[in-house]
C-alpha positions as CSV (number, residue, x, y, z in Angstrom):
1,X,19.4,-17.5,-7.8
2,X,20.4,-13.9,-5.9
3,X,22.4,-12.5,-3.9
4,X,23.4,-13.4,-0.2
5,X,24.6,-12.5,2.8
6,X,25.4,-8.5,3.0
7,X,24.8,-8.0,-0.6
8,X,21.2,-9.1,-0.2
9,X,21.0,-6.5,3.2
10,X,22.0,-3.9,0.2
11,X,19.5,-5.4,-1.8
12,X,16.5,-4.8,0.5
13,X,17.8,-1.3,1.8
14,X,17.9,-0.3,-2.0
15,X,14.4,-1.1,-2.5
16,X,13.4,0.6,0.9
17,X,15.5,4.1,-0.3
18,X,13.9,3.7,-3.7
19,X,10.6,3.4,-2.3
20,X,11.0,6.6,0.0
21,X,12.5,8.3,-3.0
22,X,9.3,7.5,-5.5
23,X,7.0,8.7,-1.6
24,X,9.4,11.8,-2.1
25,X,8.9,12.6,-6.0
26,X,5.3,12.2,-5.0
27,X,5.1,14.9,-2.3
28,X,6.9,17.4,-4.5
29,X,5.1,16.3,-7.3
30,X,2.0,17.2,-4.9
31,X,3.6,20.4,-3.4
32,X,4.1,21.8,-6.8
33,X,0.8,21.5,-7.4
34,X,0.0,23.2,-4.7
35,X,2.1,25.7,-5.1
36,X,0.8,26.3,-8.2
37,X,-2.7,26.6,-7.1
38,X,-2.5,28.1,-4.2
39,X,-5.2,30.8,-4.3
40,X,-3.3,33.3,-2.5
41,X,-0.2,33.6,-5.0
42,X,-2.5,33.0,-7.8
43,X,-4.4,35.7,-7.2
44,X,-1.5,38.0,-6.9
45,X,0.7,36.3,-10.0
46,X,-2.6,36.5,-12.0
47,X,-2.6,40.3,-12.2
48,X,-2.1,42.8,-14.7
49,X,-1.1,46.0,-15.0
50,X,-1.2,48.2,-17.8
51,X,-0.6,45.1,-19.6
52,X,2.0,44.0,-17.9
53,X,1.4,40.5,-15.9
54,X,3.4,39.9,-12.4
55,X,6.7,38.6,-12.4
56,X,6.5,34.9,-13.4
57,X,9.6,33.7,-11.8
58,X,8.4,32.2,-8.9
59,X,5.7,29.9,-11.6
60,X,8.9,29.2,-13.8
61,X,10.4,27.6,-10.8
62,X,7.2,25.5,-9.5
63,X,6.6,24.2,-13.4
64,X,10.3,23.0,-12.8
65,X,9.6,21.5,-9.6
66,X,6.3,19.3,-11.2
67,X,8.9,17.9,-13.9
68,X,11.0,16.8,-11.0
69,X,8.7,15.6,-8.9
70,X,7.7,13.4,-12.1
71,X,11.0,12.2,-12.9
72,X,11.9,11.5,-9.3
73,X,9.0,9.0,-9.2
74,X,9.9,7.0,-12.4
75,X,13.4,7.1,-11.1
76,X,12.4,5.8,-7.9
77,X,9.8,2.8,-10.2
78,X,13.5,2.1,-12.1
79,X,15.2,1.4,-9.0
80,X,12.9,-0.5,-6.8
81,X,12.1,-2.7,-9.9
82,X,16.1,-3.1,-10.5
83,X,17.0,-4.0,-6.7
84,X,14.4,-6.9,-6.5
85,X,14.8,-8.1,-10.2
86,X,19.1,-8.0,-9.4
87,X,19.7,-6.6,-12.8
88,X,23.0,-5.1,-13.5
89,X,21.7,-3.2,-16.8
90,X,18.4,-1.4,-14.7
91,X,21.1,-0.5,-11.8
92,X,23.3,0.9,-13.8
93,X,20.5,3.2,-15.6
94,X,19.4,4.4,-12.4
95,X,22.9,5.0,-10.8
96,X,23.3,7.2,-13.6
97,X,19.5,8.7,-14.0
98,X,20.8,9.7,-10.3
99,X,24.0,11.3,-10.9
100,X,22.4,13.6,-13.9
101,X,19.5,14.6,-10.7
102,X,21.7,14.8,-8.3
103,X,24.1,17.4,-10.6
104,X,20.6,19.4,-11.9
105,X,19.8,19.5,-8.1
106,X,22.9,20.9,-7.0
107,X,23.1,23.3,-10.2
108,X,19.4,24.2,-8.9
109,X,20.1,25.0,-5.3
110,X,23.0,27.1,-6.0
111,X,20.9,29.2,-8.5
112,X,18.1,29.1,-6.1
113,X,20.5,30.4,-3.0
114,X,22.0,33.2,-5.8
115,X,18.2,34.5,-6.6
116,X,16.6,33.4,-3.7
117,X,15.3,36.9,-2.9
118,X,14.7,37.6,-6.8
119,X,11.1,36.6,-6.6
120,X,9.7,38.9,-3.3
121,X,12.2,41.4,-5.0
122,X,9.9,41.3,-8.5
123,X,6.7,41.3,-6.8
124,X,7.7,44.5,-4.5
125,X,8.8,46.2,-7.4
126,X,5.3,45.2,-9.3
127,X,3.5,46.2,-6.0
128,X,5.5,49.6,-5.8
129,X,4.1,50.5,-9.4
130,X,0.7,49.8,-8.8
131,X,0.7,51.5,-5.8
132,X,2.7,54.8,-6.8
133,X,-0.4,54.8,-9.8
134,X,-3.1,54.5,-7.6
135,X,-1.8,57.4,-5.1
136,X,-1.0,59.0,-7.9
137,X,-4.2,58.9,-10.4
138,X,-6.5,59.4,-7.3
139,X,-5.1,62.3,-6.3
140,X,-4.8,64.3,-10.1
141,X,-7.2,61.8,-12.4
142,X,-9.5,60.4,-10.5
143,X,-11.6,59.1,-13.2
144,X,-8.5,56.9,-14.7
145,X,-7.6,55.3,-11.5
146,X,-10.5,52.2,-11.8
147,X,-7.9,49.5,-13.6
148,X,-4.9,50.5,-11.3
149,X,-7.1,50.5,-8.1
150,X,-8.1,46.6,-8.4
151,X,-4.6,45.8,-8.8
152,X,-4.0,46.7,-5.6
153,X,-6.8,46.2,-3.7
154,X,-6.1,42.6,-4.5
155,X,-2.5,43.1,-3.0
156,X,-4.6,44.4,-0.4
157,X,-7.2,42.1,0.0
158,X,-5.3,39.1,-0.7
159,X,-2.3,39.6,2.3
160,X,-4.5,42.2,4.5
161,X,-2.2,44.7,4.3
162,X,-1.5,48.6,2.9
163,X,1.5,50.2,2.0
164,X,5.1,50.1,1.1
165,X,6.4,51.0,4.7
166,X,4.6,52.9,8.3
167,X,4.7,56.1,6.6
168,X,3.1,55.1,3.2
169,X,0.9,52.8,5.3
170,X,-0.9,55.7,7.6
171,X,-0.7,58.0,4.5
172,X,-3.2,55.6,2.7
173,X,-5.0,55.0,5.1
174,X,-5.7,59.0,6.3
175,X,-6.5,59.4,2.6
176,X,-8.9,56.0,2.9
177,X,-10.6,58.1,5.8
178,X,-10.8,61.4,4.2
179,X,-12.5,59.9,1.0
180,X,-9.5,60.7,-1.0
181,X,-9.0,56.9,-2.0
182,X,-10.4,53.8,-1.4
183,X,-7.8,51.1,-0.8
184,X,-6.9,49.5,2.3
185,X,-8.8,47.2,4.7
186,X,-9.9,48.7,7.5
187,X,-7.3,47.7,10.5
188,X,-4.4,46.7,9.4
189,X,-1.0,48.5,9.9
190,X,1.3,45.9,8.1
191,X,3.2,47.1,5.6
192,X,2.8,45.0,2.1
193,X,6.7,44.8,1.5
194,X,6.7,42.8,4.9
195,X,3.8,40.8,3.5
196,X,4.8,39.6,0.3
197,X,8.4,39.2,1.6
198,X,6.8,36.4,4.1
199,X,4.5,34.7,1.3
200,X,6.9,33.8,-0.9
201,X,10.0,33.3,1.6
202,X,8.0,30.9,3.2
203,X,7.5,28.7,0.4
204,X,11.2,29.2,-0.4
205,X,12.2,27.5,2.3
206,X,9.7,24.8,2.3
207,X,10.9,24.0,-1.3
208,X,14.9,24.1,0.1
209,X,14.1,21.6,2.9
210,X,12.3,18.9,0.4
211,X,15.3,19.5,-1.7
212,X,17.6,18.8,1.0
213,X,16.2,15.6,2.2
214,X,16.1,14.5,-1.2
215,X,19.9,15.0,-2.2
216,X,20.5,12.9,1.4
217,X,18.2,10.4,-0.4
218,X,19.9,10.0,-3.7
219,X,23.6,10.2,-1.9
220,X,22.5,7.0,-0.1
221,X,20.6,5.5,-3.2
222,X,23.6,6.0,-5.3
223,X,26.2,4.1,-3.0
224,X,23.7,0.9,-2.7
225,X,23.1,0.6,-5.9
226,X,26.9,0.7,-6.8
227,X,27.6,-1.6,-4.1
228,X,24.5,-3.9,-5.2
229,X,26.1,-4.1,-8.9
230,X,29.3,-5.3,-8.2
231,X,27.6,-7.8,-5.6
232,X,25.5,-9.1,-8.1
233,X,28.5,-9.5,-10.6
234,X,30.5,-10.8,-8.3
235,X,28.3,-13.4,-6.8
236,X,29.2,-17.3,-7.5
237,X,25.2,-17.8,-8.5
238,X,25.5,-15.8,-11.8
């Protein structure tokens, strides 16, 4: 028994989608991880300051991207296994496991494109503090500026870089030459706005891209399967 003709074209398509759509839950599932071990945002999302850890935003939306990545992989099991069995009840489940990610993706990107400068926005803003306390306690309390200091010197460190802009930039580092402070690395002009701006946009856009492919994915997924179903119902051998 099975289906014949362009119905069992459907049929083999299906499983070839649903097989680059469990490869695809894989890779995010893997660039998540990634992401979330990468040593240099780690060691910049790890810090703390006067109690206060970095922003976490940008871990809040990797953690999100494991559990899709996960799903996406079972999803894609469910539909391969459906197509080649020809069973109307497993198609069905996954047409509408696909619909529900299809609508969390789209709710997603659309918060994603709203905040998608939240994240480089946070970490300035944590950056800004740290470095305003460092000038600051070097300058008038010297002996209190230990804690602050290694907060950014890892900035520093971490995206070789020194300052919030040119003129903060040479300021530090004239005051890194006089023996004031103690806080950039030696030859760099690049201010660490520009830096962390880069770091995180970067990976921003890498995440948008899978994303994309992935919604061209399920939109094709989502009409064979459909089209598969009714074959299968409608076919004179069941």
């Amino acid at each position: 028994m099975g289906v014949e003709g362009c119905t069992k074209c459907i049929k083999y398509l299906l499983f070839f989608f649903n097989f680059i759509f469990w490869l695809a839950g894989g890779v995010i599932l893997g660039v998540a991880v990634w992401l979330r071990h990468d040593g240099t945002t780690s060691s910049l999302l790890e810090l703390e300051l006067d109690g206060a850890r970095a922003p976490s935003t940008f871990y809040t939306s990797v953690h999100i991207l494991i559990a899709v990545g996960a799903v996406m992989m079972l999803v894609g099991f469910l539909g391969c296994y459906g197509a080649i069995q020809e069973s109307q009840c497993l198609l069905g489940t996954f047409f509408a496991c696909l619909v529900i990610l299809f609508a969390c993706e789209v709710a997603a990107g659309i918060w994603g494109f709203m905040h998608r400068d939240t994240v480089s926005k946070e970490m300035i803003n944590f950056y800004d503090s740290a470095y305003d306390q460092a000038m600051t306690q070097s300058l008038t309390e010297p002996d209190k500026k230990q804690a602050v200091t290694a907060v950014l010197k890892a900035f520093h460190g971490t995206l070789n870089c020194c300052g919030k802009g040119q003129a903060t930039n040479f300021l530090t580092i004239l005051t890194d030459k006089l023996g004031t402070t103690d806080l950039c690395p030696r030859s760099t002009t690049v201010s660490c706005h520009s830096r962390i701006q880069e770091l995180f946009s970067d990976k921003i856009y890498l995440i948008g891209i899978a994303a994309l492919v992935v919604a061209v994915i399920m939109i094709f997924e989502m009409i064979f399967s459909m089209v598969l179903c009714c074959g299968i119902r409608n076919s004179p051998v069941y």
